[in-house]
Structures are given as structure tokens and as C-alpha cells.
N, C-alpha and C positions, 0 to 999 in steps of 0.2 A: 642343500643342507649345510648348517653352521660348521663348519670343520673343529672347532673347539668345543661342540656338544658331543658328551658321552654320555649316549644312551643309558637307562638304570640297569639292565642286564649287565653291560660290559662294566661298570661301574663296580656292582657287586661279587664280579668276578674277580676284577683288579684287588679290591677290600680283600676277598679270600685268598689271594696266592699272596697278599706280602701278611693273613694271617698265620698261615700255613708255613708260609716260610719263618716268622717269626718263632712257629710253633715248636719247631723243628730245630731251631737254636736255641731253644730253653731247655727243653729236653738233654741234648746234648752235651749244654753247658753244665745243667743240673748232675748230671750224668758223673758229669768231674768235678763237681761240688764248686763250679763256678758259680760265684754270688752274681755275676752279672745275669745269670738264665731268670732270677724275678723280673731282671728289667724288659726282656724280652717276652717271657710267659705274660707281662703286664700288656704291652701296644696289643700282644695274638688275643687276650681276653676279651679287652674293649671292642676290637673290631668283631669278634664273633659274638658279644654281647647283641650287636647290634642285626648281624645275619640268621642268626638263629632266632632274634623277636618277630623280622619280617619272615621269617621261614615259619613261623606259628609253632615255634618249640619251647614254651614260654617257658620252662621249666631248664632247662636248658641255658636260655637269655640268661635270666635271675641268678644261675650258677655261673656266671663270666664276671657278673659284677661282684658275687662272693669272692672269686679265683682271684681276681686286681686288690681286693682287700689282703689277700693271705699272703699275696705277694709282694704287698709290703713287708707284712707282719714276717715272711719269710727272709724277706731282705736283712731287713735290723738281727732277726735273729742271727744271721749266716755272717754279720758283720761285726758281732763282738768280737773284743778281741782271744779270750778263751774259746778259739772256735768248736765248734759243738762236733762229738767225735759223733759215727756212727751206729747206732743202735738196734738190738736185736730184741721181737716181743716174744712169750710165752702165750704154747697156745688157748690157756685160758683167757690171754687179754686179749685176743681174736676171737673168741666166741663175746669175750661182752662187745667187740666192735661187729663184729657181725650182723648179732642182735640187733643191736641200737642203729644201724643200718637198715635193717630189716623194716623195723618200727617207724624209722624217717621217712623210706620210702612208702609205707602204707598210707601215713600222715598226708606224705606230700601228693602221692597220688587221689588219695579222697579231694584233696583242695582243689590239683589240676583239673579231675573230671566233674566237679561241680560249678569249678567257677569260670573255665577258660575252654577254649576248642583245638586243646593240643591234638595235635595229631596223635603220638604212643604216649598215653600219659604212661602208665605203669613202667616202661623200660624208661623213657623219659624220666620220671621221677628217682627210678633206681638210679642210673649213670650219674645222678645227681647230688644222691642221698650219699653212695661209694665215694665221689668225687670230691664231695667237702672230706669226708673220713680219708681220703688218700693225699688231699693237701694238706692238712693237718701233719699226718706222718711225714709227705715230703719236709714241710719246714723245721719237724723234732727230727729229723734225720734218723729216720724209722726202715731200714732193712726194706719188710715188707711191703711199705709202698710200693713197690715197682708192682709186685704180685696183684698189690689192687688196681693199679692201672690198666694192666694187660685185661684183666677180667673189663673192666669198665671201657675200654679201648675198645674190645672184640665186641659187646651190644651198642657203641656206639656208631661203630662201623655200619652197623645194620641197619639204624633209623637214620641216617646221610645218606645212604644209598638209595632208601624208600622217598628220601626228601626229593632227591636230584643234587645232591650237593656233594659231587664226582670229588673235587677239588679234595673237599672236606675228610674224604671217604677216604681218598687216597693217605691223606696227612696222618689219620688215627690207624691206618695200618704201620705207617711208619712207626706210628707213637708206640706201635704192638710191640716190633724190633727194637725198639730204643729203648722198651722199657726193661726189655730181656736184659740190655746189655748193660742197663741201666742197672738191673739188679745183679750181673755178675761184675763189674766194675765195683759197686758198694760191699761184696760179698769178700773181694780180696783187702777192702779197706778192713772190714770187719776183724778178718785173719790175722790184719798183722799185728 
């Protein structure tokens, strides 16, 4: 056997532990309002774009290449010079994001289960529908993003584990803890 042939299993294994690892310094970075965590959140995007289309979670894919768009759009934002304080929503403007969440994912899951062979559309399409509405917030520097994360973290954990995607599975429990601390680190920002 070639010794410089790596097989596609160990290939896409390699892909998920430097996405994961990637993943894992965005968060963290985000966490302390480092502008560098878009540049990282941006390589963990790309690479899971692509593991999650052969994982047949198209729904999923198509949300990685939305997450590398916002994270530009989060970048430039985080990088004016007036940097953008911390923000706190009212719970009526969580019911109209909820809503309107609600309605993405009905949408998105109609499309997935007619046009593609997702494996879970409906949580598929919810983690999806949340996950733009949570990047959105992370880049306005929204409080309760962390809150939607955790929620969309703990059904994501669920269909990674259904996949075989151990690596993955582990990451978004991480992402659970991070986003906790994620949101009491922004909570004392808020305070002061």
C-alpha cells in the first residue's frame, strides 16, 4: 500500500478534529468578544459544509455556507471602530424571533422532505432555521444568543450521534458549556 494514501474515512476524520478544533476557538474567542473567533468560526464552517453534505444532512451543509457569509458580515461588524456594546432583547422580541423561527423551520423542512433524503429533516431544518436567528444575534451582539445556541447545541448533539459523527458530537456538547459561559461572560459585560 502507498504510504502517502489516506484513505477517505481517516481523511474525514482529520477534516473534523481540525473543524472541531477550529470550532472550539471561535466560541471561545467569541466568548471574549475576540474579532478573530469569525476567522476561526469561518475555516470550522467550510470544513463542516462539506462533512455534513456527504453525511446527507443537506440542511445542515447549506447552513455552513450561510455561517462563513455572517462571518464575515460579523467580522466587519466587530471591527468598526465604535465597537458595538452588548445587548439585551425584550421578551416580546423573542416571541416575534421565535415565531419567525418557527415558520423557517416549517418552510425549510417542507423543501427538505420533498426535495432531498435528509436523514432528520424537521430537527435538521429547526437547528438550522435557530442557527441563522442565533448568528444574526451573535454578530448585533445580542445577550441571548448564547441561550439559542445551547437550545440548538443540545438537538444538534442528537442527529451527530444518530449520524456516527462522535467527533462532532462531542464538539457541540462543548459548544453547550461554552455557550453557558459564553452567556455569563456577556451577562457581566452587560452589568457594567
Amino acid at each position: 500500500m502507498n504510504p502517502y494514501f489516506i484513505h477517505y474515512e481517516n481523511l474525514i476524520t482529520i477534516l473534523e478534529i481540525i473543524a472541531f478544533l477550529c470550532g472550539i476557538i471561535y466560541v471561545i474567542l467569541a466568548a471574549k468578544e475576540n474579532i478573530l473567533c469569525w476567522l476561526y468560526g469561518g475555516i470550522s464552517v467550510i470544513i463542516y459544509s462539506y462533512i455534513f453534505y456527504i453525511s446527507n444532512l443537506l440542511a445542515e451543509s447549506f447552513l455552513q455556507i450561510f455561517y462563513l457569509a455572517i462571518s464575515l458580515n460579523g467580522f466587519l461588524s466587530w471591527s468598526k471602530k465604535n465597537k458595538k456594546e452588548i445587548k439585551s432583547m425584550k421578551p416580546i422580541q423573542h416571541l416575534k424571533i421565535i415565531t419567525g423561527g418557527v415558520i423557517m423551520t416549517i418552510i425549510i423542512s417542507f423543501i427538505i422532505i420533498n426535495l432531498s433524503k435528509s436523514s432528520y429533516p424537521i430537527i435538521d431544518s429547526f437547528t438550522t432555521s435557530f442557527g441563522i436567528i442565533a448568528t444574526f444575534l451573535t454578530a448585533k451582539k445580542i445577550l441571548e444568543n448564547w441561550i439559542y445556541w445551547i437550545t440548538i447545541n443540545v438537538f444538534s448533539i442528537y442527529i451527530y450521534v444518530q449520524k456516527g459523527l462522535l467527533i462532532t458530537s462531542s464538539l457541540y456538547l462543548i459548544y453547550v458549556i461554552l455557550a453557558i459561559y459564553g452567556y455569563i461572560q456577556w451577562k457581566k459585560q452587560l452589568q457594567k
